[in-house]
Structure formats: structure tokens, C-alpha cells
N, C-alpha and C positions, 0 to 999 in steps of 0.2 A: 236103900237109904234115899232120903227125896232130902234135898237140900233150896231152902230158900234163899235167893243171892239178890243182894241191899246194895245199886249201886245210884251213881246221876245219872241223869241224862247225858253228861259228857261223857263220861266211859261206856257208853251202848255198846260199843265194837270193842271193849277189851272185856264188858262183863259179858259180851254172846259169847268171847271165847272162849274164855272160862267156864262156862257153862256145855260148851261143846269139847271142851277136854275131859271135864269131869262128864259128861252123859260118856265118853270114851272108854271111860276107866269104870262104868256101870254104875258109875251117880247120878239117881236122877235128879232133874231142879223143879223149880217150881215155872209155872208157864209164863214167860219172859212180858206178854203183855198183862198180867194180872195187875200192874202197880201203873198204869195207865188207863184204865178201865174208866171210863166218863161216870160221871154221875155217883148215888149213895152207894150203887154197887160195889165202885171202888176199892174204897176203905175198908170194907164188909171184908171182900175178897183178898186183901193183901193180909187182915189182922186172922182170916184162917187157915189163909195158906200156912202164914207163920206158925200156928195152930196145931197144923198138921205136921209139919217139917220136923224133920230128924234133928237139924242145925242149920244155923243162918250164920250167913257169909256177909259180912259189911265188907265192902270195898269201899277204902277211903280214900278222895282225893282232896286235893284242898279247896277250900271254900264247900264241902259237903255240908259242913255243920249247919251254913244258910240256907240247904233247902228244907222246906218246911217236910215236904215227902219225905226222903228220908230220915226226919227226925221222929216223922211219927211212924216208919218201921223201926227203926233201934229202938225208939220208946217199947210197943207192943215185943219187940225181943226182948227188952230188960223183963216184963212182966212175964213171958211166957218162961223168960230162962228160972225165975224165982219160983214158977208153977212147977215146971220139970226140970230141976237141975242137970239130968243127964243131957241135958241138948244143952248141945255148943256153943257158945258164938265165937267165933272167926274174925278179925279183924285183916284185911289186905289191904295194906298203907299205898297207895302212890304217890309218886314224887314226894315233896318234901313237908306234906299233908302229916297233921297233927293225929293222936289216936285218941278217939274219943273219948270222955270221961268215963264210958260204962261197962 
């Protein structure tokens, strides 16, 4: 199973974790710098990783909903979950962060 995990830039060290517990447990993820990738490559790269993933992980914190970045991966996971309903999406709330409309 390859799991793609949607988080900020402020939770870098709580989404590595998680992604280093789940590779523990034989979940693979998606390559942590793919959603940082400079230039048109980017986007390209995060909308197939999504693409390919089993399920995707939103980890929500608050004020997430202002980052443009992860709006436009939750966006591309609403599409892809309506392509393939069998993939998941996961919502991980922190603190006292709202769950987003989708």
C-alpha cells in the first residue's frame, strides 16, 4: 500500500513521523519531498503521486485551509477519490484545527 500524506510546512517533524511509523508498519508513502519540488514539475508530481496512492492522509492543522499548497492537494484528492472511490482519504485533525469541508 503507498500512502500519500497532505500536510504544512509546520507539521514537517510530526508528518516525517508519521510517515516513518507507517513505512514501520509496511506502509509505504509517497517521497516526502515531492510537494516541494521547484518549478512546473511540482504540481505535475504531487497531482500523480496522488494518482498513484492507495489513500491520502490530510493532516490538519489550523490555519491549513490558508495554504494554497495544500488546497490544491485536498482539491486533486477530492477528484481522484470521485475517480476511484476505493482510495481513502484520512483526515488527522491537530490541535483545535477545523476538518475540512471535503
Amino acid at each position: 500500500m503507498k500512502v500519500f500524506v497532505s500536510a504544512s510546512d509546520a507539521l514537517a517533524d510530526r508528518s516525517r513521523e508519521l510517515i516513518q511509523r507507517m513505512e514501520a508498519s509496511g506502509i509505504d508513502s509517497v517521497d516526502e519531498d515531492v510537494s516541494t519540488r521547484p518549478g512546473p514539475e511540482g504540481p505535475l508530481a504531487i497531482q500523480e503521486s496522488i494518482r498513484t496512492a492507495n489513500a491520502v492522509v490530510c493532516v490538519v492543522d489550523p490555519g491549513a485551509e490558508r495554504s494554497p499548497r495544500l488546497q490544491e492537494e485536498w482539491r486533486w484528492a477530492i477528484v481522484e477519490s470521485w475517480s476511484a472511490p476505493a482510495k481513502p482519504m484520512i483526515s488527522v485533525v491537530v490541535g483545535n484545527a477545523q476538518v475540512p469541508g471535503f
